[in-house]
C-alpha positions as CSV (number, residue, x, y, z in Angstrom):
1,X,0.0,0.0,0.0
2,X,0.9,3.4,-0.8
3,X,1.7,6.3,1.5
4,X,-2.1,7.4,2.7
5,X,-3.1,11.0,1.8
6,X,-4.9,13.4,4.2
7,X,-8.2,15.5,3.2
8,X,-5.9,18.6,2.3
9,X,-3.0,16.2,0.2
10,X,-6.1,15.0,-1.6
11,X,-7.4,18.5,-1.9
12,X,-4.8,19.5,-3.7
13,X,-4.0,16.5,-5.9
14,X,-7.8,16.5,-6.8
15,X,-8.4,20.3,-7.3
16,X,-11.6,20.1,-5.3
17,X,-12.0,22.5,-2.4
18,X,-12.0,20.2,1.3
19,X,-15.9,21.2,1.6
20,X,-16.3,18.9,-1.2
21,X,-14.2,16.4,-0.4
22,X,-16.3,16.1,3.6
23,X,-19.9,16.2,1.8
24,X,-18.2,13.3,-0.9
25,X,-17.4,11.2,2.4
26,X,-20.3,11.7,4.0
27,X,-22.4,10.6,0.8
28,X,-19.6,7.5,0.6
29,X,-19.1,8.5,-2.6
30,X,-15.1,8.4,-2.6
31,X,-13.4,5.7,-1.4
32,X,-11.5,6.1,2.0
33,X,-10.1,5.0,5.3
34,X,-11.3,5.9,8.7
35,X,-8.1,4.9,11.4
36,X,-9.6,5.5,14.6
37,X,-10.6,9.7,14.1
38,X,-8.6,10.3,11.3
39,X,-9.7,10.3,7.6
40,X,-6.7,9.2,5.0
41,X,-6.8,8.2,1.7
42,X,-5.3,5.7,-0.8
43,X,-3.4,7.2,-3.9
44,X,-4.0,3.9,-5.8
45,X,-8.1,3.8,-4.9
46,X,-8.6,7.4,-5.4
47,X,-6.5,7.5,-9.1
48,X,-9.2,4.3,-9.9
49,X,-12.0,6.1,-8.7
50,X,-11.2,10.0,-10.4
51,X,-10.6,7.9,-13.9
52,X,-14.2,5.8,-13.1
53,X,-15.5,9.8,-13.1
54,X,-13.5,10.5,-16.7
55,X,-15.7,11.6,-18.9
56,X,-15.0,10.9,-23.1
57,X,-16.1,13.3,-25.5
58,X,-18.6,12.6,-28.1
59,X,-17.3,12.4,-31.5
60,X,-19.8,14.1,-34.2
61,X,-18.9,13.9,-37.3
């Protein structure tokens, strides 16, 4: 297993503000880890679960 990240590494990494990242959790709707109080992160899960989110453009021609 990788080195956990915290909220505010995966903040960052992510781009989305830590707001989002606590109403995500609470929704379950990211994957994380809850060590006794403390939320942390997978890189591995959480680079699975942004390209799960990847959205392809539509090719019209």
């Amino acid at each position: 297993m990788s080195n956990l990240l915290t909220i505010d590494e995966v903040s960052e990494k992510i781009r989305l503000k830590r707001s989002t990242i606590y109403k995500l959790i609470c929704m379950k709707k990211i994957p994380y880890l809850k060590l006794g109080s403390r939320v942390l992160f997978d890189p591995d899960r959480l680079d699975e679960w942004v390209q799960e989110h990847n959205v392809e453009p539509i090719n019209e021609r």
